[in-house]
C-alpha positions in Angstrom: 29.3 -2.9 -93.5 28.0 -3.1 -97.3 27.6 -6.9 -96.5 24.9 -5.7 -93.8 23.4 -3.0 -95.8 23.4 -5.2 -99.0 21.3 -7.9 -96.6 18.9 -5.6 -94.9 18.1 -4.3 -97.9 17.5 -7.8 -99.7 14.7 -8.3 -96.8 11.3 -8.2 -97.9 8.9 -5.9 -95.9 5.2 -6.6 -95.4 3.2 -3.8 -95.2 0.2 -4.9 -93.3 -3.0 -4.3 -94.4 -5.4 -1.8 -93.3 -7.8 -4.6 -91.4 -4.9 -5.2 -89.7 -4.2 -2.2 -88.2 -7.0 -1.5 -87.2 -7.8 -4.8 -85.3 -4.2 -4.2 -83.7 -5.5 -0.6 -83.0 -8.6 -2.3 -81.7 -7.5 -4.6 -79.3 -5.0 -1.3 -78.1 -7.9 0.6 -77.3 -9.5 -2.3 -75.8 -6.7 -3.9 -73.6 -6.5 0.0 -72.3 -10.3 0.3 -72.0 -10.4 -2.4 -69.7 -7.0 -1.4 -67.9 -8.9 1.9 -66.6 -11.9 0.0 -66.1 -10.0 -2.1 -63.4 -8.2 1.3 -62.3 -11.5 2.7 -61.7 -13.3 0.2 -60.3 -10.4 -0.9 -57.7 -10.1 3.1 -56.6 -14.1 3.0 -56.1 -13.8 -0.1 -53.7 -11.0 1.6 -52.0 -13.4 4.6 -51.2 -16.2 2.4 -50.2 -14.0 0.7 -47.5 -14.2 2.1 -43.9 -11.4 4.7 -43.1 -9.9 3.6 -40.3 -10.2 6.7 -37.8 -8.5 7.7 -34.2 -11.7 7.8 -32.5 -10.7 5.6 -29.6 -12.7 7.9 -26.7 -11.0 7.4 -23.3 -13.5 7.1 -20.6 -13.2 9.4 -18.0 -13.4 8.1 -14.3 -14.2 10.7 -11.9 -12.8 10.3 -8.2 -16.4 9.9 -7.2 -16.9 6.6 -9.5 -13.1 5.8 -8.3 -14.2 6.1 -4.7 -17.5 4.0 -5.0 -16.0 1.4 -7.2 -13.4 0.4 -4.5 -16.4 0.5 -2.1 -18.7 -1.9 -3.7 -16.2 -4.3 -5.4 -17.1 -7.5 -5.3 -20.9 -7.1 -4.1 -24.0 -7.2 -6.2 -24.1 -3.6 -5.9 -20.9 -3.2 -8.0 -23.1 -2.8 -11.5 -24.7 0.0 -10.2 -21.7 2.3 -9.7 -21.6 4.0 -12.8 -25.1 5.2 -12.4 -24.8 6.1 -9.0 -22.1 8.2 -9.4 -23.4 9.8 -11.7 -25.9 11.7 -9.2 -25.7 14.4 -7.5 -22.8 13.6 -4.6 -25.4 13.5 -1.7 -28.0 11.5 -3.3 -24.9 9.2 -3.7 -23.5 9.0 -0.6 -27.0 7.9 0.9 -27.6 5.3 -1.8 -24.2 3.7 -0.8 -24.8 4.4 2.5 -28.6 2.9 2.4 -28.4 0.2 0.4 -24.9 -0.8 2.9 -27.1 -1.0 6.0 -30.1 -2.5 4.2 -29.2 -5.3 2.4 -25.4 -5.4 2.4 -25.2 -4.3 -0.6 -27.5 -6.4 -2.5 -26.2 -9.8 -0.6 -29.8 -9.5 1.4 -32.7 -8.2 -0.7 -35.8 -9.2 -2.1 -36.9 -11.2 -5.0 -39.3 -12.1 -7.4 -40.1 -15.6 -8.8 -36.3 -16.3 -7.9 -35.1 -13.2 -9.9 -33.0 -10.1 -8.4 -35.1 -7.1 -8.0 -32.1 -4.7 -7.9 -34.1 -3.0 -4.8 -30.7 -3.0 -2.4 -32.5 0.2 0.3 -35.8 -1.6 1.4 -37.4 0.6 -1.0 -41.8 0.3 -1.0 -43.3 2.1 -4.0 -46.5 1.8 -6.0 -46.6 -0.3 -9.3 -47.8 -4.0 -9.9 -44.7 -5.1 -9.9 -43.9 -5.8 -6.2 -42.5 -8.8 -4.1 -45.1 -10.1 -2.1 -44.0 -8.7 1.3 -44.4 -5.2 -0.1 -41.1 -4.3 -1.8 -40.9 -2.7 -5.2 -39.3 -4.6 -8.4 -37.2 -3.1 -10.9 -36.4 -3.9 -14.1 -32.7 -3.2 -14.0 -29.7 -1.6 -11.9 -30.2 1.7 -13.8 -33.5 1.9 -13.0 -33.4 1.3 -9.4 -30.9 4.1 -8.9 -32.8 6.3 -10.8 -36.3 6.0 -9.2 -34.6 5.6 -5.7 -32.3 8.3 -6.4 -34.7 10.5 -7.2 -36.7 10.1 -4.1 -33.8 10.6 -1.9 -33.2 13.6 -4.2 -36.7 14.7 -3.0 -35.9 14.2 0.5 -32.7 15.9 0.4 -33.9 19.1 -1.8 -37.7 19.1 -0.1 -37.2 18.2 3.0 -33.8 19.0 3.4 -32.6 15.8 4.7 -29.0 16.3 4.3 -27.5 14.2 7.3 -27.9 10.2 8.0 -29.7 11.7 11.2 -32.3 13.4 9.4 -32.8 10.8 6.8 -34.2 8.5 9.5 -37.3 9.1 8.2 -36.4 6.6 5.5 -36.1 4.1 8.3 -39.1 4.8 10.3 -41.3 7.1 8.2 -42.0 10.9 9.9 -42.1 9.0 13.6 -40.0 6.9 14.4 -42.2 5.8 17.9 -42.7 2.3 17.0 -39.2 1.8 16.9 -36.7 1.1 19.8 -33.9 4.1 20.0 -31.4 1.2 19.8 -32.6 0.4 16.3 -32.8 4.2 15.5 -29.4 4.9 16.4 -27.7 1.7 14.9 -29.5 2.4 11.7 -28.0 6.5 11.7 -24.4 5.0 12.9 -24.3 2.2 10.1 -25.7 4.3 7.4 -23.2 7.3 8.3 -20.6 5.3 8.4 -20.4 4.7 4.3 -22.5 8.0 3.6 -19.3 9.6 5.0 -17.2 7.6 3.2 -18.7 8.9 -0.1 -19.5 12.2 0.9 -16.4 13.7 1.9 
């Protein structure tokens, strides 16, 4: 033990100097600087990145849009169902009903320049944009059920055309004379039919 003592006291001890300390304090101060610079900067990236949230929305399908969907599977008609269904149930019991006797669903309706007119009921209305046998072009599947939807809204609430009997008139205008009764009761059979089938 006095060996040891007697050695570690025979060591020589270097005091540093004071421009060392402070360069050691200096590159202390700086190695921590730049620590909580990278601690700072990595915590403000985090921030910026998008939180992941539970915001999955689960659509809702209605028996209506159930019930119209398994109707018009599989026909050009199919891409309107959302925005049929989402009328009043009435208005969309004639559109399905209409547009079934009319053009099959959009297997047999006009065109434009070889294009798809989405006009699936023999619907005539006013615009520039018309076939040239007299049938009205629309720009897309949500606009044809609207403007045609809201016509046979009209009918419906004005007119009160509330049976595939009654809505003849969309078959033959407010006389149906120049039309054989065959015709007139096929059309009202066929159309009543898938009207009932929606509207029940």
């Amino acid at each position: 033990m006095k060996k040891y003592i007697k050695k570690l006291l025979s060591k020589k001890f270097v005091i540093p100097s004071p421009e060392e300390v402070l360069n050691k304090k200096a590159i202390l101060l700086f190695m921590v600087a730049l620590a909580l610079f990278y601690d700072i900067l990595i915590l403000g990236y985090a921030k910026s990145l998008p939180v992941a949230e539970n915001t999955i929305k689960t659509k809702i399908t209605t028996p209506l849009e159930k019930n119209i969907n398994s109707l018009v599977a599989g026909y050009p008609m199919e891409k309107m169902a959302p925005y049929i269904s989402a009328k009043e149930k009435r208005t969309a019991a004639f559109l399905i009903g209409i547009a079934k006797k009319e053009s099959n669903w959009g297997k047999y309706s006009p065109k434009l320049n070889g294009k798809d007119c989405f006009n699936y009921w023999g619907y005539r209305g006013q615009g520039e944009n018309v076939t040239p046998s007299g049938y009205t072009c629309f720009d897309s599947p949500k606009q044809a059920v609207d403007i045609v939807g809201k016509r046979i809204s009209t009918l419906i609430n004005d007119s009160n055309l509330s049976t595939p009997e009654e809505m003849i008139v969309w078959k033959c205008g407010w006389n149906c004379a120049g039309h054989s009764s065959e015709s007139v009761d096929k059309w009202i059979a066929d159309v009543g039919i898938y009207y009932n089938k929606v509207y029940q």
